[in-house]
C-alpha atoms as an extended CHARMM CRD file, in Angstrom:
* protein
*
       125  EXT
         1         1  UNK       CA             71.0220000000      -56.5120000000       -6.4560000000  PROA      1               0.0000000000
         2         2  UNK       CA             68.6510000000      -54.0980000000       -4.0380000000  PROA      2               0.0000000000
         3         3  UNK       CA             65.7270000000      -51.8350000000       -6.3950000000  PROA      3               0.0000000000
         4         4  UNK       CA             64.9510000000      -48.9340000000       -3.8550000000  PROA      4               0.0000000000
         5         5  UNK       CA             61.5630000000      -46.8370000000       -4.4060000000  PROA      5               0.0000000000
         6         6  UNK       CA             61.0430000000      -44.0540000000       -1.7190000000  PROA      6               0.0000000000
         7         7  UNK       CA             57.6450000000      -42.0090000000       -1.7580000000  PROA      7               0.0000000000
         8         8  UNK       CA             55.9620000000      -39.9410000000        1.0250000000  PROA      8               0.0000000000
         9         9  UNK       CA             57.2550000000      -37.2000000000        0.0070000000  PROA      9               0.0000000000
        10        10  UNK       CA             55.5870000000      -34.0020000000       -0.4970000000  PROA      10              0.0000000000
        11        11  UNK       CA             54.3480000000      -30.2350000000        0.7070000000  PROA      11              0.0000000000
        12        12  UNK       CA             53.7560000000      -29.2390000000        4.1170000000  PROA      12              0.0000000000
        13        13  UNK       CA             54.3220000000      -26.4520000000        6.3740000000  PROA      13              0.0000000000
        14        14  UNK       CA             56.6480000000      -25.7460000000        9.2710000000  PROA      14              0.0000000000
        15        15  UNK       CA             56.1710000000      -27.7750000000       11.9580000000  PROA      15              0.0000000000
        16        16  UNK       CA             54.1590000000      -30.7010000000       10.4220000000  PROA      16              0.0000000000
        17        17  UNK       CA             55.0920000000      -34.3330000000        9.6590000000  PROA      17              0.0000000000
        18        18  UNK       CA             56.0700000000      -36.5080000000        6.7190000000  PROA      18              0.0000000000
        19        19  UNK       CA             56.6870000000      -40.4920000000        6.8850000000  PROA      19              0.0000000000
        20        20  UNK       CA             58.7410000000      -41.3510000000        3.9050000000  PROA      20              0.0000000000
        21        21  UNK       CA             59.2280000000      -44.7820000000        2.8780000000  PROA      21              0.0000000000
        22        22  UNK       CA             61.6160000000      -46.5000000000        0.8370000000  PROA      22              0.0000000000
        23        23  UNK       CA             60.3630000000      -50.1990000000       -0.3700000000  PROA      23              0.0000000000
        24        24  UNK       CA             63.5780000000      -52.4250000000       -1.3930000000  PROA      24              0.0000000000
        25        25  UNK       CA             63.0990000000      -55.6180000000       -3.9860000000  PROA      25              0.0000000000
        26        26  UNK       CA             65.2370000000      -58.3360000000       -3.3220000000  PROA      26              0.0000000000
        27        27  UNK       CA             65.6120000000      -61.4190000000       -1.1030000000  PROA      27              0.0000000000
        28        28  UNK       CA             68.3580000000      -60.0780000000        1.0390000000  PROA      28              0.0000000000
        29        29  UNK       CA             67.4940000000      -56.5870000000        1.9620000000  PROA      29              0.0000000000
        30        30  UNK       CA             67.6210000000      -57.5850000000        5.8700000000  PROA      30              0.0000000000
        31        31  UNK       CA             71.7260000000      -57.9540000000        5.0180000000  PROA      31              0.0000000000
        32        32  UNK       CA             71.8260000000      -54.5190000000        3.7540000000  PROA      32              0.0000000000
        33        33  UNK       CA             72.2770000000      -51.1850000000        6.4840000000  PROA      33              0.0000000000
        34        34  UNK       CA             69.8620000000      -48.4850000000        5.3890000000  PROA      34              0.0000000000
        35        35  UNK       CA             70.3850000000      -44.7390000000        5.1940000000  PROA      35              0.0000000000
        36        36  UNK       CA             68.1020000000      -41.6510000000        3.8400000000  PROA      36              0.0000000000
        37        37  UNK       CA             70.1740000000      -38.5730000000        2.1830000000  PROA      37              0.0000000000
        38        38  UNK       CA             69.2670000000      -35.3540000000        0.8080000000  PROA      38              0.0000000000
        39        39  UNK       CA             70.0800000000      -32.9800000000       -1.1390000000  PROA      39              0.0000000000
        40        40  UNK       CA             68.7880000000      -29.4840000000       -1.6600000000  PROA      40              0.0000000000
        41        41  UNK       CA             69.2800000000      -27.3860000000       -4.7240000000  PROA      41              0.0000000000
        42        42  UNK       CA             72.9270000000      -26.0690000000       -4.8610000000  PROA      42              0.0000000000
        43        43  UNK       CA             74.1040000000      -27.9400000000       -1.9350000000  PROA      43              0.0000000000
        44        44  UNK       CA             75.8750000000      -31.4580000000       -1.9850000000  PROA      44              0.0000000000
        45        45  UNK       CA             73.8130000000      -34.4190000000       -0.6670000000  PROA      45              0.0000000000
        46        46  UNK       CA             74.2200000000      -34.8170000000        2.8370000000  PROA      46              0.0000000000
        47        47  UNK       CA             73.1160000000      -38.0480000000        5.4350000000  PROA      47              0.0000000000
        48        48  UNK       CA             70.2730000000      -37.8740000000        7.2060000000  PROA      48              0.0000000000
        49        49  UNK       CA             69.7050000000      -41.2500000000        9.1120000000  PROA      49              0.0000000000
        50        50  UNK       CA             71.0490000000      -44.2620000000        8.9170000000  PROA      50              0.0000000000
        51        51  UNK       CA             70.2280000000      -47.8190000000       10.0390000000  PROA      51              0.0000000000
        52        52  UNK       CA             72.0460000000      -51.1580000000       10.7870000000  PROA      52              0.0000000000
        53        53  UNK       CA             70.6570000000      -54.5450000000        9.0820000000  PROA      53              0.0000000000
        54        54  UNK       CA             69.1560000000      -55.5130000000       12.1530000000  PROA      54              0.0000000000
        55        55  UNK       CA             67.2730000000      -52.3290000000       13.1970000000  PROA      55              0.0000000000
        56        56  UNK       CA             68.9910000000      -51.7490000000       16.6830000000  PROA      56              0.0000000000
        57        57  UNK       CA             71.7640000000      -49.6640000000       15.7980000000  PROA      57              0.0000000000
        58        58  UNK       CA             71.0010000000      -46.0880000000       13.8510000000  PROA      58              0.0000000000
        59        59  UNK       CA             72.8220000000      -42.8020000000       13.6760000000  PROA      59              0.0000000000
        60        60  UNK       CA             71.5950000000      -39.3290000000       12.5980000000  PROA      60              0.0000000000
        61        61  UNK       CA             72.9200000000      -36.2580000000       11.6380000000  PROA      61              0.0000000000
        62        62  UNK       CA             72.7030000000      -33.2080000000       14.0860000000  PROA      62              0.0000000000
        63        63  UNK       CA             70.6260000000      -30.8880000000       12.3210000000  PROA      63              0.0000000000
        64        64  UNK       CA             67.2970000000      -33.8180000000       12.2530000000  PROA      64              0.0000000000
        65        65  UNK       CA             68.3130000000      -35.7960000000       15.7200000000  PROA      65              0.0000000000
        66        66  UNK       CA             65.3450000000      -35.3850000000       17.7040000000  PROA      66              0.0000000000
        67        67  UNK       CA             63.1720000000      -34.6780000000       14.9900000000  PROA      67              0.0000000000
        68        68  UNK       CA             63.3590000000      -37.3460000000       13.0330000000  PROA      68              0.0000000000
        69        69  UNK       CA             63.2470000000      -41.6390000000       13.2850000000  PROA      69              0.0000000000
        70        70  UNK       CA             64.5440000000      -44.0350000000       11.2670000000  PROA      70              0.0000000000
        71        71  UNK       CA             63.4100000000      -47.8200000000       11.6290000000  PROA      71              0.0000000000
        72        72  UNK       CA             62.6030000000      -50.4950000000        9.3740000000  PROA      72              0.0000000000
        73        73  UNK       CA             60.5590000000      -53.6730000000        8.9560000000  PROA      73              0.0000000000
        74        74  UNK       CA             62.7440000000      -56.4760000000        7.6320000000  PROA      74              0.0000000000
        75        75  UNK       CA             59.3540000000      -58.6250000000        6.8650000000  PROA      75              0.0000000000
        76        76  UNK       CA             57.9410000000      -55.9260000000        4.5420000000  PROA      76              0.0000000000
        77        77  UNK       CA             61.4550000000      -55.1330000000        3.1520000000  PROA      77              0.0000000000
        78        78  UNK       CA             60.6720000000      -51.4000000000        3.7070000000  PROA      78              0.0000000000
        79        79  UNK       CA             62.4980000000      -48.6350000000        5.6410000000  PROA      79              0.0000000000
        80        80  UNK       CA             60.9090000000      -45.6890000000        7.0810000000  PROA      80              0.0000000000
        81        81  UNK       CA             62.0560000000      -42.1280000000        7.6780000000  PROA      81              0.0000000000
        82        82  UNK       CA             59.5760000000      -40.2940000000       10.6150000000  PROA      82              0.0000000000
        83        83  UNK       CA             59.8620000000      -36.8620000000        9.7220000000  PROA      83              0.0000000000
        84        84  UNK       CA             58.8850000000      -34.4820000000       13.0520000000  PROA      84              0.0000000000
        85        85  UNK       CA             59.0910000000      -30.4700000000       13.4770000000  PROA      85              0.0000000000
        86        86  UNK       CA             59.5410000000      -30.1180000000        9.8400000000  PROA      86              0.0000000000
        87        87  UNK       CA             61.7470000000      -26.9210000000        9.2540000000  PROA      87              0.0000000000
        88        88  UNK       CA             61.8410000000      -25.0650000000        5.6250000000  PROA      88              0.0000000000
        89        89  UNK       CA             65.5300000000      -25.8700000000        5.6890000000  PROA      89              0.0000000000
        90        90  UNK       CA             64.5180000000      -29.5680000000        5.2780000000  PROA      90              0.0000000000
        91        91  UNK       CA             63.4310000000      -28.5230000000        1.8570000000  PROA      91              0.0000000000
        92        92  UNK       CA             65.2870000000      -31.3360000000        0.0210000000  PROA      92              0.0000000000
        93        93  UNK       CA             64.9560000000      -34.7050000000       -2.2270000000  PROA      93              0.0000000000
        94        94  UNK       CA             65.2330000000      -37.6370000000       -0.1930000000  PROA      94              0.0000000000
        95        95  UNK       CA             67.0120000000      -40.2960000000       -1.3710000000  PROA      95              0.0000000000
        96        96  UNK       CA             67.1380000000      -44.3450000000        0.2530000000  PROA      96              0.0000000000
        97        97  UNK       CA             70.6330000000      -46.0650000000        0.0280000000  PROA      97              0.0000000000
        98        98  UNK       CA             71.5910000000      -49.4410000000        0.4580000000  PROA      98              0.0000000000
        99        99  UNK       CA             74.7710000000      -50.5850000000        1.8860000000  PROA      99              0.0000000000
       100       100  UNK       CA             76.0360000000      -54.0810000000        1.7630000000  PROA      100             0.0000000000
       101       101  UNK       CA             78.1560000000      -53.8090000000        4.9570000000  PROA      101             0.0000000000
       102       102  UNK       CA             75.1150000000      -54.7360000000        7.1070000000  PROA      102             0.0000000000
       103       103  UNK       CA             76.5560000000      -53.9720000000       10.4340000000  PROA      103             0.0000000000
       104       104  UNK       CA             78.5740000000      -50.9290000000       10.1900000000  PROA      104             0.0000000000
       105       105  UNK       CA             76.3040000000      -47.3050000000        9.6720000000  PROA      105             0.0000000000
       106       106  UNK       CA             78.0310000000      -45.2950000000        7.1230000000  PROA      106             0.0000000000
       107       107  UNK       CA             77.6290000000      -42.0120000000        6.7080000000  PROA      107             0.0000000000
       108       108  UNK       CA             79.6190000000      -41.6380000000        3.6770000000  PROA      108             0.0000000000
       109       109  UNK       CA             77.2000000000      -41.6710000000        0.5750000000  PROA      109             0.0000000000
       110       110  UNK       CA             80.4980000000      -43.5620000000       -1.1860000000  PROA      110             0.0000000000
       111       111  UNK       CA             79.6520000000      -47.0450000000        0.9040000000  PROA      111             0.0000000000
       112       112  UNK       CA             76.4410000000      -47.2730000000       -0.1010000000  PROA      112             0.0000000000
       113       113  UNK       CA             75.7330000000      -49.4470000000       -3.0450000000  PROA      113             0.0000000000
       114       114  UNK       CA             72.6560000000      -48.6490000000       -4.4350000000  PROA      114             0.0000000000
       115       115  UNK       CA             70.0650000000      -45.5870000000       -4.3930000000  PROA      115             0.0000000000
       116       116  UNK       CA             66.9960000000      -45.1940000000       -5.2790000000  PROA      116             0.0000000000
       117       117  UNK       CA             65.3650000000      -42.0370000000       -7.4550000000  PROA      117             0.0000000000
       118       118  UNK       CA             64.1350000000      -39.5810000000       -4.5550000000  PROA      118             0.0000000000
       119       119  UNK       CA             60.9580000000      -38.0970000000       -3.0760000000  PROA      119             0.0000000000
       120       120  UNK       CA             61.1160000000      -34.5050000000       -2.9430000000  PROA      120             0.0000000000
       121       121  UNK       CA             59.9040000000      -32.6750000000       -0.0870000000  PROA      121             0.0000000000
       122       122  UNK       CA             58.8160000000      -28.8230000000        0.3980000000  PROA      122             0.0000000000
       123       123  UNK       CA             58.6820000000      -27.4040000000        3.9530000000  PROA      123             0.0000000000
       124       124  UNK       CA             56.9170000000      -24.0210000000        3.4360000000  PROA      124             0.0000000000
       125       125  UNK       CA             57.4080000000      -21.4250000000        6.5010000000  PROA      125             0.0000000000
């Protein structure tokens, strides 16, 4: 079993920079891929980033590639989302996923396995 925390979250204006971070409990989080949702009021939760067990493979949606970076550090059992040009349509909560297939990146939130609570964050224009 993976416990997921994420925080960094938080208000900033167009343009600016969050990190968000997402710190996993367990012995086997480097077996898990990694992926960051969100989900803004009204809408469905949509993938963001995602990240293979290994850190060398990652995928991101279209509307953040560019602007955002996922990586994480296996040693620390942490996973970070590098949040660049921050747009108000970013306005979302963040949530970190775990996904027990390791290897493959999912962007289905239905093959993840476990979630943790969400960091909200507030792009003001």
């Amino acid at each position: 079993q993976v416990q997921l925390v994420e925080s960094g979250g938080g208000l900033v204006q167009a343009g600016g920079s969050l990190r968000l971070t997402c710190a996993a409990s367990g012995r086997t989080f480097n077996q898990y891929a990694m992926g960051w949702f969100r989900q803004a009021p009204g809408k469905e939760r949509e993938f963001v980033a995602g990240v293979n067990w290994s850190g060398y493979n990652t995928d991101y949606a279209n509307s953040v590639k560019g602007r955002f970076t996922i990586h994480r550090d296996n040693a620390k059992n942490t996973v970070y989302l590098q949040m660049n040009i921050l747009k108000p349509e970013d306005t979302a909560k963040y949530y970190c996923a775990a996904d027990r297939s390791g290897l493959l990146l999912h962007r289905d939130q239905i093959d993840y396995d476990y979630w943790g609570q969400g960091t909200q964050v507030t792009v003001s224009s």
